[in-house]
C-alpha positions as CSV (number, residue, x, y, z in Angstrom):
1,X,29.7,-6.3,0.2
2,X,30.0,-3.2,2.7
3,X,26.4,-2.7,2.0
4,X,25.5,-6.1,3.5
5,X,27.6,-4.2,6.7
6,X,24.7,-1.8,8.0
7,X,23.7,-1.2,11.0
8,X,20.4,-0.2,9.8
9,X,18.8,-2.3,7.3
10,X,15.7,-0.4,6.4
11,X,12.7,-1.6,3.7
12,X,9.6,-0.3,2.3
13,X,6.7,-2.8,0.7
14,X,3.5,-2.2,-0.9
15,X,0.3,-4.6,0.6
16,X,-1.1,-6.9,-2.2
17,X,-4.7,-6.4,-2.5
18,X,-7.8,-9.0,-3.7
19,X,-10.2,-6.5,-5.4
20,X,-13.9,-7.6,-6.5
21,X,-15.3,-4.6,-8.9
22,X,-18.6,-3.7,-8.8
23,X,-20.2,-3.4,-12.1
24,X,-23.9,-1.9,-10.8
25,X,-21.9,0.5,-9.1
26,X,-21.8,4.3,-11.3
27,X,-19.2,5.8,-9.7
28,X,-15.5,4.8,-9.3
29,X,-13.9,1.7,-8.6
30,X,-11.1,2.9,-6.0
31,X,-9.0,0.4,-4.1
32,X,-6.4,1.6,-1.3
33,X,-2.3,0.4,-1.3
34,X,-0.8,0.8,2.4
35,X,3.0,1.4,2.1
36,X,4.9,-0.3,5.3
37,X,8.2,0.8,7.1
38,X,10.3,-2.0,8.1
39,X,13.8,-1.0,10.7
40,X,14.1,2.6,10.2
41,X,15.5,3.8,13.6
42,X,15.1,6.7,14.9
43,X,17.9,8.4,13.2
44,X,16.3,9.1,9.8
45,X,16.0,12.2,8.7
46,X,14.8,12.4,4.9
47,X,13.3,9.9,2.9
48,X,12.5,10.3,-0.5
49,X,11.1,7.5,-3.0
50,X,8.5,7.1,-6.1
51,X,5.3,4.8,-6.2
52,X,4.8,3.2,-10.0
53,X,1.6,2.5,-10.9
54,X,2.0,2.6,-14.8
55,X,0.0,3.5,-17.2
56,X,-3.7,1.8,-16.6
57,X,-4.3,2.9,-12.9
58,X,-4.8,6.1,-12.1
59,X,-4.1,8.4,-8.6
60,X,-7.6,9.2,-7.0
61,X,-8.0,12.7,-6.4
62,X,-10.4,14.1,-3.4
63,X,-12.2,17.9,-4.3
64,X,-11.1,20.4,-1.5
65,X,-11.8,24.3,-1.2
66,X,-8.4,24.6,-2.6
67,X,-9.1,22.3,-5.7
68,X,-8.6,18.3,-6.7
69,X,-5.4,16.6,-4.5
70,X,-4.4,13.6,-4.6
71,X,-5.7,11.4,-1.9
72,X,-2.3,10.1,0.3
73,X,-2.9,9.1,4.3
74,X,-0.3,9.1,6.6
75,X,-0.4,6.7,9.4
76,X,1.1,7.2,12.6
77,X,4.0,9.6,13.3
78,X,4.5,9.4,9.5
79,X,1.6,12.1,9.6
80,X,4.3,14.2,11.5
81,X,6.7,13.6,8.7
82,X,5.3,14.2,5.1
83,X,6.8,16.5,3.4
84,X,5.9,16.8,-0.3
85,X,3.5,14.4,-2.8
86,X,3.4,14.8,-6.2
87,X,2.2,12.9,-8.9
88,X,4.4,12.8,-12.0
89,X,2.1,10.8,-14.6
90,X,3.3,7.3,-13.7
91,X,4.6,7.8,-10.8
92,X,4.1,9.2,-7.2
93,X,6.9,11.1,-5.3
94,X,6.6,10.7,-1.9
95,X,9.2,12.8,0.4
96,X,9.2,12.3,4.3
97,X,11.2,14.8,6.9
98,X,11.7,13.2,10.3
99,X,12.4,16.7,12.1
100,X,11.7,14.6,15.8
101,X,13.7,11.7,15.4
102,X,10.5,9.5,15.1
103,X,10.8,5.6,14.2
104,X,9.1,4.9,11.6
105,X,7.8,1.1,11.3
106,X,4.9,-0.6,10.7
107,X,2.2,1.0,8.2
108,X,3.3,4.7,7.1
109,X,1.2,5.6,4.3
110,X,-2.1,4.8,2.2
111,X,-2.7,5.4,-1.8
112,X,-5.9,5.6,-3.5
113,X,-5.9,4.1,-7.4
114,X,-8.9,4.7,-9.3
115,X,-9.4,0.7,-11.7
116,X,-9.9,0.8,-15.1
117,X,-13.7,1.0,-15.9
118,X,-12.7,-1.9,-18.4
119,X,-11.3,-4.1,-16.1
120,X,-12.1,-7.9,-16.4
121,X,-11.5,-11.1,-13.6
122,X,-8.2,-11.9,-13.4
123,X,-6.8,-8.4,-14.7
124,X,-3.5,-7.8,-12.5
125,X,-2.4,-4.1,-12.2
126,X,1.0,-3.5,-10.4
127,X,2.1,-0.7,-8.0
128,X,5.8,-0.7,-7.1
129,X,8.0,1.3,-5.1
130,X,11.4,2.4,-7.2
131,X,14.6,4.3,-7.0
132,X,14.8,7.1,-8.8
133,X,17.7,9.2,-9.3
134,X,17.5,11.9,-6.5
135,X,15.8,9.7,-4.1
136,X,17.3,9.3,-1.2
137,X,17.3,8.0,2.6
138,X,19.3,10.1,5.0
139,X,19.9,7.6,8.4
140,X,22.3,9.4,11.1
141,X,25.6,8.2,10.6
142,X,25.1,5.2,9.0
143,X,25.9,6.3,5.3
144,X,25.2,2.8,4.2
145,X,21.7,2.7,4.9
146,X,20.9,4.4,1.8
147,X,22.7,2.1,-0.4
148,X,20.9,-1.1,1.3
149,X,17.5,0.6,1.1
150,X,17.1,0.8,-2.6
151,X,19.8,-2.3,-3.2
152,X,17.9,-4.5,-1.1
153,X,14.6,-3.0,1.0
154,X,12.4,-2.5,-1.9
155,X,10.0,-5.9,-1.5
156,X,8.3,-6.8,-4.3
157,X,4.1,-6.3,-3.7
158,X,1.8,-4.4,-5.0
159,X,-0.4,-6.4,-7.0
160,X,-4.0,-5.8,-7.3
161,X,-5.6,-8.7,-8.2
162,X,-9.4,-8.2,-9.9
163,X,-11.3,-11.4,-8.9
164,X,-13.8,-13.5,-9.7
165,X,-17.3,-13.0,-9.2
166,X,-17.4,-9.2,-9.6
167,X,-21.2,-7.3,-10.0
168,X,-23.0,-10.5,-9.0
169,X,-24.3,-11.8,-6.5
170,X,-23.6,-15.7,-5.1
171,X,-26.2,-17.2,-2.9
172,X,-25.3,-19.7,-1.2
173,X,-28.1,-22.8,0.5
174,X,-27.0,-24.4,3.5
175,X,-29.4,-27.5,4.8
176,X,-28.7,-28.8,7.8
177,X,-31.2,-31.7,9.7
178,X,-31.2,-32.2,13.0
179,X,-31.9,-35.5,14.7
180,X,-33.4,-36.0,18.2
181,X,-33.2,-39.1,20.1
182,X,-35.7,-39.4,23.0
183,X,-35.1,-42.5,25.8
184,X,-38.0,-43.4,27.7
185,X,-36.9,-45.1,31.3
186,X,-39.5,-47.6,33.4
187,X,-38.2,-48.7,36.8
C-alpha cells in the first residue's frame, strides 16, 4: 500500500486515566485527557482532527471576563499553534497552524471532562480521537502523510476508568517488631 510508503508516519493518542470520584466532594468531578504527537516533523503545517467523548461526559468549561470557554491547554510549541476549538455536542474540533515550522511531538494538548454525578466503580467512559470529513493533516511534501495519519496514527486510548474505593477512606495498620540482640564479651 503507497500509504505504508511515507516518509512521515505521524500519530495522535489520547492517555488512559484511573479516576477515583469523590462523593463528599460538592462540586465537580473533572478529570484531565493529554493528547500526544508522535513523528510529525517539522514540515506540518495544518492539522485538524475531532476528540469524541459521547454522550455521558461533558467538556468543562472555565468562566472568563469574556464568558464560559471550554478549558483546552496547549503544551509546548503546540501553544504557538492552536488555531480554533470548538465543541460540537459530542465532539471537540481541534485545529492547529504550524506558521514556524515547529515539531510537534511528545504531549500537545490537555482536555477537561466533567464525570457523570451518577457515576458508579467500574463505570468506563471513552474519549477518542476520529476522522471526520474535513479534517486534515497538511505535512510539506509528503501528500501521504495525511492518508497514514487517520488510516493508521489514531491509537486507540482514552479510557477513563472509575475505580474502586471512591468517597471513602482505607486505613491501612502496619505492625512491625523489632528484635535486639545484645552479646556480652568477658576476656
Amino acid at each position: 500500500d503507497e500509504i505504508i510508503e511515507s516518509s512521515v508516519k505521524p500519530s495522535l493518542e489520547i492517555n488512559d486515566i484511573k479516576y477515583e470520584i469523590d462523593k463528599t466532594n460538592e462540586n465537580e468531578n473533572v478529570v484531565e485527557l493529554s493528547i500526544y504527537a508522535d513523528d510529525f516533523d517539522d514540515n506540518v503545517a495544518t492539522l485538524d482532527f475531532h476528540v469524541d467523548y459521547g454522550y455521558d461526559l461533558k467538556p468543562y468549561y472555565t468562566s472568563t471576563r469574556f464568558g464560559e470557554e471550554l478549558k483546552v491547554e496547549t503544551v509546548g510549541v503546540a501553544a504557538e499553534c492552536l488555531s480554533i476549538v470548538e465543541d460540537t455536542g459530542e465532539s471537540i474540533y481541534i485545529s492547529l497552524i504550524n506558521h514556524n515550522n515547529y515539531y510537534l511531538d511528545g504531549e500537545i494538548i490537555k482536555l477537561y471532562f466533567i464525570i457523570p454525578s451518577d457515576a458508579e466503580q467500574g463505570d468506563r467512559y471513552m474519549v477518542e480521537i476520529k476522522y471526520e470529513q474535513g479534517d486534515m493533516l497538511v505535512c510539506g511534501e509528503d501528500s501521504k502523510a495525511h492518508a497514514y495519519l487517520f488510516k493508521f496514527g489514531l491509537f486507540d486510548g482514552g479510557e477513563i476508568y472509575i475505580e474502586d474505593n471512591y468517597g471513602t477512606t482505607i486505613t491501612t495498620t502496619t505492625t512491625t517488631s523489632t528484635t535486639s540482640t545484645t552479646t556480652t564479651s568477658t576476656t
